[in-house]
Structure formats: C-alpha cells, structure tokens
LUMKOLDO-664571 format. One record per atom (N, C-alpha, C): residue in one letter; x, y, z; residue number from 1. Coordinates in pm, 1 decimal, always signed. Each point is the difference from the previous one (the first is absolute). Layout:
LUMKOLDO-664571
  r      east     north        up    k
  A         X         Y         Z  NUM
...
end
This chain:
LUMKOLDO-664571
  r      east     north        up    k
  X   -1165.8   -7440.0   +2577.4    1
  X      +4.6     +54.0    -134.1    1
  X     -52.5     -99.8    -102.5    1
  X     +18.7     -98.5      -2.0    2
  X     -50.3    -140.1     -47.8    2
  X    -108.9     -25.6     -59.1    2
  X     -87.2     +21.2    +167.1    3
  X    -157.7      +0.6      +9.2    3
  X     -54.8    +131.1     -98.8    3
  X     +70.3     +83.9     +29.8    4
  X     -64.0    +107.1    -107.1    4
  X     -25.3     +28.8    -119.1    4
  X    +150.7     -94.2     -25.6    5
  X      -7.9     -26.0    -194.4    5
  X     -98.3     -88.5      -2.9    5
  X     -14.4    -119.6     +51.9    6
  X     -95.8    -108.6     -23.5    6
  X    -128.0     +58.8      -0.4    6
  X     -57.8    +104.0    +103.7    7
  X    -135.8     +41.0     +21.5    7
  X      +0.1    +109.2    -139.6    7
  X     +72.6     +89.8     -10.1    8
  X      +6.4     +75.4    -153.2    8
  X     -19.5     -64.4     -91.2    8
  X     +59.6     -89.7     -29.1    9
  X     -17.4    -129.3    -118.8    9
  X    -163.3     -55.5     -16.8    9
  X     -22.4      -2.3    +150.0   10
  X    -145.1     -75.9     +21.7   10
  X    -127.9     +85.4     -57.4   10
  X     +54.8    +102.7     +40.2   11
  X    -132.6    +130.0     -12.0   11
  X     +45.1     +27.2    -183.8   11
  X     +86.2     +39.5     -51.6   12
  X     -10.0     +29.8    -116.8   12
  X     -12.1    -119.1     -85.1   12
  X     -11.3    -119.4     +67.1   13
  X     -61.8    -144.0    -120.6   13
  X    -122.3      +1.6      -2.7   13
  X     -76.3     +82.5    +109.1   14
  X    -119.5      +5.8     +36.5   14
  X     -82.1    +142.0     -73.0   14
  X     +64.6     +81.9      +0.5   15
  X     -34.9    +119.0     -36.0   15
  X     -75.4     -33.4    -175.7   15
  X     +17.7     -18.3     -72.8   16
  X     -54.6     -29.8    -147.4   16
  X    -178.8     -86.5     +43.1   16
  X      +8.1    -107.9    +128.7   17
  X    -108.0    -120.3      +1.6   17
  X     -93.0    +113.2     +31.1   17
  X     +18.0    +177.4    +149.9   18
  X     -62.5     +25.7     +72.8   18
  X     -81.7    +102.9    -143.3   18
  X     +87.3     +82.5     -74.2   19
  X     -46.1     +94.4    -107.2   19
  X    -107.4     -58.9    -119.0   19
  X      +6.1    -127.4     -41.9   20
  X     -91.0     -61.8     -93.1   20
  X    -137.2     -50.7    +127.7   20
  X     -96.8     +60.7     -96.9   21
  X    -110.1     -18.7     +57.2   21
  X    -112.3     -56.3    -141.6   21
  X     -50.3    -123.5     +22.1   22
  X     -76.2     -79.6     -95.9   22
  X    -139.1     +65.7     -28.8   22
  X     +15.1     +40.1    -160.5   23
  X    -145.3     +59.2     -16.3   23
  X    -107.7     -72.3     +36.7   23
  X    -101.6     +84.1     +32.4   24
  X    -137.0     -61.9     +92.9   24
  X     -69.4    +143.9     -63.7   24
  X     -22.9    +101.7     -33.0   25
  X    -119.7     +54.0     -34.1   25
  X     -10.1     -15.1    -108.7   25
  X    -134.2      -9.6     -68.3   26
  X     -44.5     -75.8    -166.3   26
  X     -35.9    +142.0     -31.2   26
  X     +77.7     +33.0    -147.1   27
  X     +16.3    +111.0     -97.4   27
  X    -117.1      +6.4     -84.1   27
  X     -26.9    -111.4     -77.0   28
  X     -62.9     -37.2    -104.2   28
  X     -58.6    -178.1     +37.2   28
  X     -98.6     +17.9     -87.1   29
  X     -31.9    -165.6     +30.4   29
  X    -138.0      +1.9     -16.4   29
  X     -47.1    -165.8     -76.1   30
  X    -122.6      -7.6      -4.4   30
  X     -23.7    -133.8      +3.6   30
  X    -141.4     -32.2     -17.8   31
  X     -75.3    -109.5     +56.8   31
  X     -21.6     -44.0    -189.1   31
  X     +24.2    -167.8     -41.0   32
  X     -45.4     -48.9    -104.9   32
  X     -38.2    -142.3      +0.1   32
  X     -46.6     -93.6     -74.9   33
  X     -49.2    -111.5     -28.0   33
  X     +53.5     -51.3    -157.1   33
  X     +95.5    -120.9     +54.8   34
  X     +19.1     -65.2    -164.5   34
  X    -131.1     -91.5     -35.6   34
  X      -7.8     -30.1     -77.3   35
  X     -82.2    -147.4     -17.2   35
  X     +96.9    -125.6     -17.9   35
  X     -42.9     -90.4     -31.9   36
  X     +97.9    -150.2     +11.9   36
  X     +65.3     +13.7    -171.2   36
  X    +140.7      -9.0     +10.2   37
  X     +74.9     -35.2     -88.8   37
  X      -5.0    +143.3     -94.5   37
  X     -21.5     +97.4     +70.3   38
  X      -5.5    +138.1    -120.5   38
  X    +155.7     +92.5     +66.2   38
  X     +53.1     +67.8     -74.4   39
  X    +103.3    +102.4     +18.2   39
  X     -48.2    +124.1     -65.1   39
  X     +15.0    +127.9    +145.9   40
  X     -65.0    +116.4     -96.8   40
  X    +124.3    +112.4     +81.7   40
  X     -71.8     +92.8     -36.8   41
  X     +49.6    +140.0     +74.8   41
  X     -25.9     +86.7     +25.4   41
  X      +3.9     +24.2    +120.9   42
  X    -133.9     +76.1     +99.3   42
  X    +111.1    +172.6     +45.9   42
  X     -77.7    +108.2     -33.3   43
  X     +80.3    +119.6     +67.4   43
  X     -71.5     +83.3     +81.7   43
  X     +37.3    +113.7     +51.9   44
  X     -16.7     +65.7     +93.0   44
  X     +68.3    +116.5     +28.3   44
  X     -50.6    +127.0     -55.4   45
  X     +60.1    +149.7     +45.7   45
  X     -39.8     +74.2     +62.8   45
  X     +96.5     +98.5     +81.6   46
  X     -93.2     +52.4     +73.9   46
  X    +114.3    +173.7      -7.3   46
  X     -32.7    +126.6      +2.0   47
  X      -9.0     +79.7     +36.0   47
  X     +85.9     +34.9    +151.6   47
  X    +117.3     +91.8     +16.6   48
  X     +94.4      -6.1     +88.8   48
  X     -79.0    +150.7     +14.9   48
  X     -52.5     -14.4    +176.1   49
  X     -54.8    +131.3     +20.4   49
  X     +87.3     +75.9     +94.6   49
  X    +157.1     -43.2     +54.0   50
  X    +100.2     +82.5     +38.7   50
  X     +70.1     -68.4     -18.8   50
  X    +161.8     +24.9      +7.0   51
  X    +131.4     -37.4      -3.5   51
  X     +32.1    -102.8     +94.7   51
  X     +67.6    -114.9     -49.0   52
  X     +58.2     -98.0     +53.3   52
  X    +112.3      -2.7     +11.8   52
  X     +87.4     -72.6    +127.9   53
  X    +111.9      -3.8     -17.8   53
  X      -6.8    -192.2     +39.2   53
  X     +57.2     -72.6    -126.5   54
  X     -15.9    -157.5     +26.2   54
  X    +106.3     -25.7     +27.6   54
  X     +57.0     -71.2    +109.6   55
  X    +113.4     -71.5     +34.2   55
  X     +18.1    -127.2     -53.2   55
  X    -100.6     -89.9      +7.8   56
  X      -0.6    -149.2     -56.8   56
  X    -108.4     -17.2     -86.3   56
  X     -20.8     -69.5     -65.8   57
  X    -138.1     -84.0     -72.6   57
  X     +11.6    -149.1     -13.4   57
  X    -136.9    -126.0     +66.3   58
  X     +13.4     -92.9     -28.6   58
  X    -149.3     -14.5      -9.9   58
  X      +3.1    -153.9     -75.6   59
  X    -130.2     -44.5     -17.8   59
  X     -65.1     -90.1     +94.8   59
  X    -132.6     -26.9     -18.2   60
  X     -80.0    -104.4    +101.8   60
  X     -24.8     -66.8    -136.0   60
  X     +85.3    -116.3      -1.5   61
  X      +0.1     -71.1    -154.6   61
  X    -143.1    -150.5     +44.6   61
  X    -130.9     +22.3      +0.5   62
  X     -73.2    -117.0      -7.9   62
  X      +0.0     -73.7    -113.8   62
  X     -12.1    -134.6     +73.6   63
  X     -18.7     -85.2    -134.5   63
  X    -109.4     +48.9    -117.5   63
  X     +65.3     -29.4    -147.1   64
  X     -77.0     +41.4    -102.1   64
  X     +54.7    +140.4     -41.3   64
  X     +79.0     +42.3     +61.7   65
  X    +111.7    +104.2     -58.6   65
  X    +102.2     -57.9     -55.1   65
  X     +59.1     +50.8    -124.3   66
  X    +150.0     -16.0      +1.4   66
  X     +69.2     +88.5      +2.0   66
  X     -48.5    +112.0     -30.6   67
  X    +129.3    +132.5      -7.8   67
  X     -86.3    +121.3     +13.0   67
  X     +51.6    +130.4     +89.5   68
  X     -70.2     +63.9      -3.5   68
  X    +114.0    +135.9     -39.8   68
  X     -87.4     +99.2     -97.6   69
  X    +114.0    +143.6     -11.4   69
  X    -126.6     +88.9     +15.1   69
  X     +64.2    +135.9     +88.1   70
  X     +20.7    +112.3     +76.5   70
  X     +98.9     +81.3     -76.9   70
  X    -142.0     +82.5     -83.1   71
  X     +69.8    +130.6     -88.7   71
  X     -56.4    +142.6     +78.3   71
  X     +61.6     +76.5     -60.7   72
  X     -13.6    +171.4     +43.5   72
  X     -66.5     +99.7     -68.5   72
  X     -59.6     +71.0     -96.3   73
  X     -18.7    +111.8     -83.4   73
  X     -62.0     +50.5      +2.0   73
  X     +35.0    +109.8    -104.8   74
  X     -41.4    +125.3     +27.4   74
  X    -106.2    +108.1     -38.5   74
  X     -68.1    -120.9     -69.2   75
  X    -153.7      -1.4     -76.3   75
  X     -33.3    -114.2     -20.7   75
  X    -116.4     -12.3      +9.1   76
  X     -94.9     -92.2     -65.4   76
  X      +0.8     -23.2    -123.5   76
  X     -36.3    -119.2     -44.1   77
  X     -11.4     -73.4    -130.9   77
  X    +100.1     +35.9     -70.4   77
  X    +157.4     -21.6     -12.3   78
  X    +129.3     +24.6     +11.5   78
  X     +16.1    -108.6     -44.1   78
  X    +132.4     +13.9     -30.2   79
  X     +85.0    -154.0     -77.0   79
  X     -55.8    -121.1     +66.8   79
  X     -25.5     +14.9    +115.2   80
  X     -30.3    -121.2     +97.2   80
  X    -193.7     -31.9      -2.6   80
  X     -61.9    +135.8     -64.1   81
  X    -142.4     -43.7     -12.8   81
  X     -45.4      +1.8    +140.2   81
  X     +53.4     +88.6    +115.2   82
  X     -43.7     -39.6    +158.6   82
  X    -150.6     +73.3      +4.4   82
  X     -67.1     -84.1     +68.9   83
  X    -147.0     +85.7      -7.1   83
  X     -20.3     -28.9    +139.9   83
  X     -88.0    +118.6     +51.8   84
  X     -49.6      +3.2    +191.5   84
  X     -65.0     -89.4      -0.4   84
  X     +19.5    -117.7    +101.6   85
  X    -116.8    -126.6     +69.7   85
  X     +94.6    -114.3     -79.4   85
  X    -126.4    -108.0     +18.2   86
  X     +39.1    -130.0     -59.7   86
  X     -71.9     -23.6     -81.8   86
  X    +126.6     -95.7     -87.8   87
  X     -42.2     +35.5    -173.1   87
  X     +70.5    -163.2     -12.7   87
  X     -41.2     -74.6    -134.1   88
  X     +74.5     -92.4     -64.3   88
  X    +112.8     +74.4     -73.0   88
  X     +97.4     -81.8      +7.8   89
  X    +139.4     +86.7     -75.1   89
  X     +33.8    -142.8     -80.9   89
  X    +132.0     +29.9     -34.7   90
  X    +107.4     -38.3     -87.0   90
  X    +122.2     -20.1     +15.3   90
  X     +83.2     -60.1     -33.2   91
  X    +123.1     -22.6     +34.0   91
  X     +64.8    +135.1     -27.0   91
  X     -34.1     +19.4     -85.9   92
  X     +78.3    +171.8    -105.0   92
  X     -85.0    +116.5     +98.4   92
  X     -39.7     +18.4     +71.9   93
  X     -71.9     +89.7     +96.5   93
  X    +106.5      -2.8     +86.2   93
  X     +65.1     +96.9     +26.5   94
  X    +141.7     +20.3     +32.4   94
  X     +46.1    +120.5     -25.9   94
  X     +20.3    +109.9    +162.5   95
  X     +51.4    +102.8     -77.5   95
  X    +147.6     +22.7      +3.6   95
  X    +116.2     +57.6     -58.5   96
  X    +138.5     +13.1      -5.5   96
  X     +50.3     +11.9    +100.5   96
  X     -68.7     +64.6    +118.0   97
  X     +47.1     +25.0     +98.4   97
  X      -1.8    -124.9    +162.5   97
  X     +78.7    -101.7     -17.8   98
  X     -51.4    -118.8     +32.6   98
  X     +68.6     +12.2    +196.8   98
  X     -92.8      +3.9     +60.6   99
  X      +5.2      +9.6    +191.8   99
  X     +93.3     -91.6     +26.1   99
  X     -65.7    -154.7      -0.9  100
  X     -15.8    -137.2     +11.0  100
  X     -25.2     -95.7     -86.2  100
  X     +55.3     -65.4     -26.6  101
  X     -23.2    -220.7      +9.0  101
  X     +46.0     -43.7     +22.4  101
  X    -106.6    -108.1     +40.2  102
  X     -33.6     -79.6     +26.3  102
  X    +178.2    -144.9      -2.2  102
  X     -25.2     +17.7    -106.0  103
  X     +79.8    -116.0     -40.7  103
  X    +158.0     +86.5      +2.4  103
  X     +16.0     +92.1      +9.5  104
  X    +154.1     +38.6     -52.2  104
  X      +1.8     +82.3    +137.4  104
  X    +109.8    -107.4     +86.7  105
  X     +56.5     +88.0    +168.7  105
  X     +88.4     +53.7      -6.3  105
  X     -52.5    +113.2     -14.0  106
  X     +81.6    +136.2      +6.8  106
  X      -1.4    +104.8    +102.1  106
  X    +151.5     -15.8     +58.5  107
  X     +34.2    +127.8     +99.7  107
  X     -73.0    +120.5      +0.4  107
  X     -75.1     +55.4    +105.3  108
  X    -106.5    +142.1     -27.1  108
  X    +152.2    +103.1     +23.3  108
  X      -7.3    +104.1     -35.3  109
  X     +93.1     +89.1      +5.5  109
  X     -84.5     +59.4    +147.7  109
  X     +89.0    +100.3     +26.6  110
  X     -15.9     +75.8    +130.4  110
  X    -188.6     +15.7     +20.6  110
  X     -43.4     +16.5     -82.6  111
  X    -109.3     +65.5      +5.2  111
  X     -79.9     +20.4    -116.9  111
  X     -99.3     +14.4     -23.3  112
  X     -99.7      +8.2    -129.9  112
  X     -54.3     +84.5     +39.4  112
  X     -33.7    +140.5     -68.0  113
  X    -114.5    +127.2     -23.6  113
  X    -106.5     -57.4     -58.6  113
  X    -121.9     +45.0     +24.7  114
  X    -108.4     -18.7    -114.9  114
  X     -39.6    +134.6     +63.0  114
  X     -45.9     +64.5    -114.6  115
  X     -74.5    +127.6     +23.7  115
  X    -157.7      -1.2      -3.0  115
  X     -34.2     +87.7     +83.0  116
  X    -132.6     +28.5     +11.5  116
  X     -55.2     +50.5    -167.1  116
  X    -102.5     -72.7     -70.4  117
  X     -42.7     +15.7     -62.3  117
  X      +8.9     -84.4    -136.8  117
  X     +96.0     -98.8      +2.7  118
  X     +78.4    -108.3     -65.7  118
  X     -99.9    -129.8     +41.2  118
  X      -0.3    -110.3     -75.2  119
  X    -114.7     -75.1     -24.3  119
  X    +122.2    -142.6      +4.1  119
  X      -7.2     -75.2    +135.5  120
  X     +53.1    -186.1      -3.8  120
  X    -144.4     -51.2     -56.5  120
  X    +120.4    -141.6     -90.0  121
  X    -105.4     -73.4     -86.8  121
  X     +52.1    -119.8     +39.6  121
  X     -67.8    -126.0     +40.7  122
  X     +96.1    -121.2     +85.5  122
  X     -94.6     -54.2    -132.0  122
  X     +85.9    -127.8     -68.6  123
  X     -65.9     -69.2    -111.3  123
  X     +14.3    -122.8     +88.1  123
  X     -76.2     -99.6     -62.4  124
  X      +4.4    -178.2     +81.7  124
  X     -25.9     -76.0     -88.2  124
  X    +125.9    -143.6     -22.1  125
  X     -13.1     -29.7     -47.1  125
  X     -87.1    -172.7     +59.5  125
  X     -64.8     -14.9     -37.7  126
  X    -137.1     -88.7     +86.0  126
  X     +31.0    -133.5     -77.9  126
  X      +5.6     -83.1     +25.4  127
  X     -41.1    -180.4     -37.8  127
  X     -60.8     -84.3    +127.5  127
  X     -87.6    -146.5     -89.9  128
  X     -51.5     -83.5     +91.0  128
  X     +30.9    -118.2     -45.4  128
  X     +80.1     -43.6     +30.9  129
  X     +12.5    -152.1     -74.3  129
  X     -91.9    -101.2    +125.2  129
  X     -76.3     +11.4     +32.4  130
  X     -93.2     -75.5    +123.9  130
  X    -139.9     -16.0    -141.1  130
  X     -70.8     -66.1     +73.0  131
  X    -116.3     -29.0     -32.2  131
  X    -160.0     +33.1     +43.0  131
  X     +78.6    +118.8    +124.6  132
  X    -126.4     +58.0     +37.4  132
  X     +41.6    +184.2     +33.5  132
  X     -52.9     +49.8     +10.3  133
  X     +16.9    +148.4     -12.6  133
  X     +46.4     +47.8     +84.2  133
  X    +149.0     +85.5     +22.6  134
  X     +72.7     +88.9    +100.5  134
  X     -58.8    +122.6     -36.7  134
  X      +7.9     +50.9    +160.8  135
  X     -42.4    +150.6     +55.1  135
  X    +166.3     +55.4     +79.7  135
  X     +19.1     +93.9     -43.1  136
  X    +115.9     +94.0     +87.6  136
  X     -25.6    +116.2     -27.0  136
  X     +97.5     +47.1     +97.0  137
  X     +27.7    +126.1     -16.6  137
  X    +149.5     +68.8     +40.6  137
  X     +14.8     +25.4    -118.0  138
  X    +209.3      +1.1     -67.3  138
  X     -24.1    +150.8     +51.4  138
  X    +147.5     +80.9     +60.3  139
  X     -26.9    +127.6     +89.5  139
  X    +204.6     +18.8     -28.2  139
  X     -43.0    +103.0     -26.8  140
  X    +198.1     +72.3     +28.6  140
  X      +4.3     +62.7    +153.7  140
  X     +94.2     -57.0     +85.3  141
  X      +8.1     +44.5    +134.3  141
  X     +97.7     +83.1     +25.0  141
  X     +27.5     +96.4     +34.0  142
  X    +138.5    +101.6      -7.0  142
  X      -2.5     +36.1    +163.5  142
  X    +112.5     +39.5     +16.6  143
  X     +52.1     +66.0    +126.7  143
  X     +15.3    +164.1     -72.0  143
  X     -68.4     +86.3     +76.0  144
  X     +23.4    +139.1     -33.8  144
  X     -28.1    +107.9    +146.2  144
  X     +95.8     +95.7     -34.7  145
  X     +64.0     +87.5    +100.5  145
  X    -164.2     +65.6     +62.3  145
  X     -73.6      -4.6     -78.2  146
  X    -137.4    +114.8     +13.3  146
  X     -93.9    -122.8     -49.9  146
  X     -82.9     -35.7     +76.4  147
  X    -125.2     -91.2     -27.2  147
  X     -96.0     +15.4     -86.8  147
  X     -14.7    -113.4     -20.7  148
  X    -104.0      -6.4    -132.2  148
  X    -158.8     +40.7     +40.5  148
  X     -45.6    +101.3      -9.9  149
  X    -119.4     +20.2     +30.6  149
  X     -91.9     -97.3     -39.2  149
  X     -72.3     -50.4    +108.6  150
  X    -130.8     -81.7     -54.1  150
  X    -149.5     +80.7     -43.5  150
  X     -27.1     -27.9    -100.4  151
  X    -113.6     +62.9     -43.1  151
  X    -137.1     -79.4     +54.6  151
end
C-alpha cells in the first residue's frame, strides 16, 4: 500500500512537467539591422487567416532587442496604427489589446482565441550599444492546439 502512495505522489508531481509543452512554432517575427549606437523600433503585422487557439507565447530574444509586445485587433490603423508587413514604428504603436511582453511574466490563462480575420502587431524594441552593426531576427513563438500555417 506504501509503494502505491509513493508511485501516486510520483506520477501527479510529474503530471504538470508532462502537460507544459515549450513554444517552438514562430507566430509573428521578422528579420532587422541596427546600426552602431542607434535605438529604434521596428514592427510587423500580419492578418489572422483562421482561428487560433494559443496555449503559450515566448520570444527568441537576440541580441539588440530589449523588449518585444504582441498586440491583437480588429482593424487596421487603430489606436495601435497596425499596418500589413514591416514598417518603422514607435513606442506609442501599440494596440489596447496587449497578447504578450516581453518584459512583464505573466501567467497565460487557459488559452488565447484570436479570430480569423483579426490582425497581430509584434512591436520591437531594437538598440546597439556595439560599434559595428547587428542583424536579427526577434519572432513570438507560441504553442497552439491547430498549427500555424506556413505560407
């Protein structure tokens, strides 16, 4: 009887490690270049062509990032100014409806909807304190129930 509590014990300390699974497919994300000693801010929207269901979101934080936010909405050029492709942005390029950041770790609730037809806007915030020019490419990685179609 012993062994059984101990092995019950074992499996349900275990049960939480087996259910979290580390995002690995990239949502959003793009390719940029600082120059030496400049800070800018680089964005990127794109058009949700079916329904998501997101379990997690994390970043691929390369050097020359410092913070990256992952907004939602529900039109274009909106409080947040989100426009399709890549664009120079702004700190204030930001829409209300905030996914992710970067900087503030926060518990995902059960699950995140995005609807088909709803527009993510990932803003970046870019510096180089080097003396010769960084290349990356900053990407939101999520775990979701239904895969991210590659285009």
């Amino acid at each position: 009887m012993r062994g059984t509590s101990i092995c019950l014990a074992l499996i349900a300390a275990t049960l939480p490690a087996c259910a979290t699974t580390e995002p690995t497919e990239e949502l959003i994300g793009r390719d940029w270049t600082v120059p030496p000693g400049a800070e800018m801010y680089k964005c990127v929207g794109i058009l949700v062509d079916h329904d998501l269901h997101i379990d997690d979101l994390d970043t691929r934080r390369p050097l020359g990032e410092h913070h990256a936010i992952l907004t939602v909405s529900d039109r274009l050029l909106g409080p947040g100014e989100t426009h399709l492709g890549e664009y120079d942005c702004t700190a204030r390029m930001v829409d209300p409806q905030v996914l992710f950041d970067s900087d503030l770790p926060v518990a995902m609730p059960d699950g995140i909807d995005v609807k088909a037809g709803q527009y993510l806007n990932l803003n970046l915030h870019l510096f180089n304190a080097t003396d010769e020019a960084i290349t990356g490419h900053s990407a939101i990685v999520a775990s979701m129930r239904v895969p991210w179609p590659r285009s």
